[in-house]
N, C-alpha and C positions, 0 to 999 in steps of 0.2 A: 876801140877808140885810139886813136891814133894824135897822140898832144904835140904839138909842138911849140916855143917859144919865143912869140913874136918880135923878141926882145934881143933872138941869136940867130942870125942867119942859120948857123951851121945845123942847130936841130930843125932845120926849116928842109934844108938840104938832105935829109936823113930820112923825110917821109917815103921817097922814091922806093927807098930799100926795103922799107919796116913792107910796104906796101909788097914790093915783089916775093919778103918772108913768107908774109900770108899767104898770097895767089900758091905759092908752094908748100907752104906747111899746114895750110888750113881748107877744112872742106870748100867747095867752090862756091856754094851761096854764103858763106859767112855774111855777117851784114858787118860794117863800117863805116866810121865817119871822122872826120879830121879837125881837129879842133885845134886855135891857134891861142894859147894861155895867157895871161897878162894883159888882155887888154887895156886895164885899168891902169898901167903906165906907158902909155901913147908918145908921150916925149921920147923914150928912149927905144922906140918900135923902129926894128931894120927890116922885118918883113911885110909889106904893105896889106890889107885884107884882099885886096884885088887880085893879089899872088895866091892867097891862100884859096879863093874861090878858084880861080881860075885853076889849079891844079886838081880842085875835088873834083872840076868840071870834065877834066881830065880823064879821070877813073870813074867817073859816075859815079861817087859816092859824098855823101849830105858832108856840110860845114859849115861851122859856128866860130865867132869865138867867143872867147872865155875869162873869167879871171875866180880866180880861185881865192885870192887872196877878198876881193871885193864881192865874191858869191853871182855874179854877173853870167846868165848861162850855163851855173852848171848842174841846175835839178832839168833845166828844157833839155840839156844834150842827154843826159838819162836817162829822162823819159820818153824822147823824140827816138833813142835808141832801143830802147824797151818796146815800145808801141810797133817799131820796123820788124824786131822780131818775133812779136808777139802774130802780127799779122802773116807774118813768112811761114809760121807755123801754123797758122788758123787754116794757112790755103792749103801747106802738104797736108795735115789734115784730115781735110774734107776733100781732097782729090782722092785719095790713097783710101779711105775710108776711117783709117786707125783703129784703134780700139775702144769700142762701145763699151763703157761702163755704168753700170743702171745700180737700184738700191734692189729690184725685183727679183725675188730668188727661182732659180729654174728648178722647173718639176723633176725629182729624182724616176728616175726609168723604176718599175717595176718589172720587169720583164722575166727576170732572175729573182727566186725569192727562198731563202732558205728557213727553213720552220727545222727547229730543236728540240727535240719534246723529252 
Protein backbone atom coordinates (compact mmCIF):
# COMPACT_ATOMS: atom_id res chain seq x y z
CA UNK A 1 0.00 0.00 0.00
CA UNK A 2 1.31 2.94 -0.83
CA UNK A 3 -0.51 6.20 1.53
CA UNK A 4 -0.23 9.21 0.72
CA UNK A 5 -1.65 12.59 2.12
CA UNK A 6 -4.19 14.29 0.53
CA UNK A 7 -3.75 17.12 2.56
CA UNK A 8 0.48 17.57 1.36
CA UNK A 9 1.14 17.85 -1.97
CA UNK A 10 4.69 16.72 -1.32
CA UNK A 11 3.66 13.06 -0.04
CA UNK A 12 1.57 13.00 -3.08
CA UNK A 13 4.81 13.83 -5.15
CA UNK A 14 6.72 10.88 -3.40
CA UNK A 15 4.37 8.03 -4.92
CA UNK A 16 6.35 8.13 -8.17
CA UNK A 17 9.49 7.04 -6.34
CA UNK A 18 8.05 4.66 -3.53
CA UNK A 19 6.58 3.12 -6.72
CA UNK A 20 9.95 2.89 -8.85
CA UNK A 21 11.45 1.29 -4.99
CA UNK A 22 9.26 -1.50 -5.64
CA UNK A 23 9.51 -2.21 -9.53
CA UNK A 24 13.22 -2.49 -8.12
CA UNK A 25 13.35 -4.01 -4.93
CA UNK A 26 10.38 -6.08 -5.04
CA UNK A 27 9.36 -9.31 -6.97
CA UNK A 28 7.66 -8.26 -10.27
CA UNK A 29 3.95 -9.32 -9.56
CA UNK A 30 3.89 -7.78 -6.02
CA UNK A 31 0.25 -6.45 -5.86
CA UNK A 32 -0.44 -2.69 -4.90
CA UNK A 33 -2.48 0.09 -4.40
CA UNK A 34 -2.37 3.70 -3.63
CA UNK A 35 -4.30 5.15 -1.15
CA UNK A 36 -4.91 8.92 -0.55
CA UNK A 37 -5.38 9.48 3.68
CA UNK A 38 -7.51 12.16 5.08
CA UNK A 39 -10.27 12.22 3.13
CA UNK A 40 -12.29 13.34 5.88
CA UNK A 41 -10.71 16.78 5.86
CA UNK A 42 -11.69 17.86 2.33
CA UNK A 43 -11.27 21.67 3.16
CA UNK A 44 -7.83 21.59 3.47
CA UNK A 45 -7.28 18.78 0.45
CA UNK A 46 -4.13 20.06 -2.12
CA UNK A 47 -4.25 16.79 -3.92
CA UNK A 48 -7.52 16.48 -5.91
CA UNK A 49 -9.06 12.51 -6.22
CA UNK A 50 -8.76 12.92 -9.98
CA UNK A 51 -4.94 13.15 -9.42
CA UNK A 52 -4.81 10.49 -7.42
CA UNK A 53 -6.79 8.16 -9.93
CA UNK A 54 -5.42 9.23 -12.67
CA UNK A 55 -1.81 8.40 -11.44
CA UNK A 56 -3.03 4.63 -10.29
CA UNK A 57 -4.30 4.82 -13.86
CA UNK A 58 -1.03 5.25 -14.67
CA UNK A 59 0.71 2.24 -13.16
CA UNK A 60 -2.33 0.10 -13.32
CA UNK A 61 -2.64 -0.50 -9.97
CA UNK A 62 -6.26 -0.07 -7.65
CA UNK A 63 -7.01 3.32 -5.65
CA UNK A 64 -9.03 4.45 -2.78
CA UNK A 65 -9.11 6.98 -0.43
CA UNK A 66 -9.05 6.80 2.98
CA UNK A 67 -9.35 8.43 6.23
CA UNK A 68 -7.95 6.82 9.12
CA UNK A 69 -8.91 9.01 11.57
CA UNK A 70 -12.94 8.75 10.44
CA UNK A 71 -12.36 4.65 9.57
CA UNK A 72 -13.67 5.61 5.92
CA UNK A 73 -12.04 2.80 3.51
CA UNK A 74 -9.71 1.38 5.55
CA UNK A 75 -10.96 -2.50 6.25
CA UNK A 76 -12.31 -2.23 1.96
CA UNK A 77 -8.56 -1.29 1.08
CA UNK A 78 -7.36 -4.52 3.13
CA UNK A 79 -9.58 -6.56 2.20
CA UNK A 80 -9.85 -5.33 -1.58
CA UNK A 81 -5.89 -6.05 -1.16
CA UNK A 82 -6.01 -9.29 0.55
CA UNK A 83 -8.63 -10.76 -1.99
CA UNK A 84 -5.89 -9.39 -5.01
CA UNK A 85 -3.44 -11.50 -3.38
CA UNK A 86 -5.20 -13.99 -2.30
CA UNK A 87 -6.37 -14.59 -5.92
CA UNK A 88 -2.74 -14.08 -7.47
CA UNK A 89 -2.00 -16.99 -5.54
CA UNK A 90 -4.95 -19.28 -6.09
CA UNK A 91 -3.87 -18.83 -10.02
CA UNK A 92 0.14 -19.69 -9.47
CA UNK A 93 -1.27 -22.41 -7.72
CA UNK A 94 -3.20 -24.06 -9.78
CA UNK A 95 -1.10 -23.35 -12.94
CA UNK A 96 2.12 -24.75 -11.21
CA UNK A 97 0.34 -27.46 -9.60
CA UNK A 98 1.87 -26.74 -5.90
CA UNK A 99 1.84 -28.80 -3.30
CA UNK A 100 -0.98 -31.31 -2.71
CA UNK A 101 -1.59 -31.81 0.93
CA UNK A 102 -4.37 -34.47 1.99
CA UNK A 103 -5.06 -35.96 5.78
CA UNK A 104 -4.66 -39.76 3.66
CA UNK A 105 -1.73 -41.51 4.75
CA UNK A 106 0.49 -43.23 1.94
CA UNK A 107 0.94 -46.96 2.01
CA UNK A 108 4.57 -47.61 3.60
CA UNK A 109 6.61 -49.87 0.70
CA UNK A 110 7.11 -53.32 1.99
CA UNK A 111 9.44 -54.32 -0.34
CA UNK A 112 12.40 -54.52 2.16
CA UNK A 113 11.61 -56.22 5.29
CA UNK A 114 13.85 -57.14 8.06
CA UNK A 115 12.84 -59.97 10.60
CA UNK A 116 15.02 -60.29 14.04
CA UNK A 117 14.55 -63.25 15.77
Amino acid sequence: MLVYDITNEKSFDNIKNWIRNIEEHASADVEKMILGNKCDINEKRQVSKDRGEKLALEYSIKFMETSAKANINVENAFLTLARDIKAKMDTKLSSNHGVKITTEQQKKSSFFRCVLL
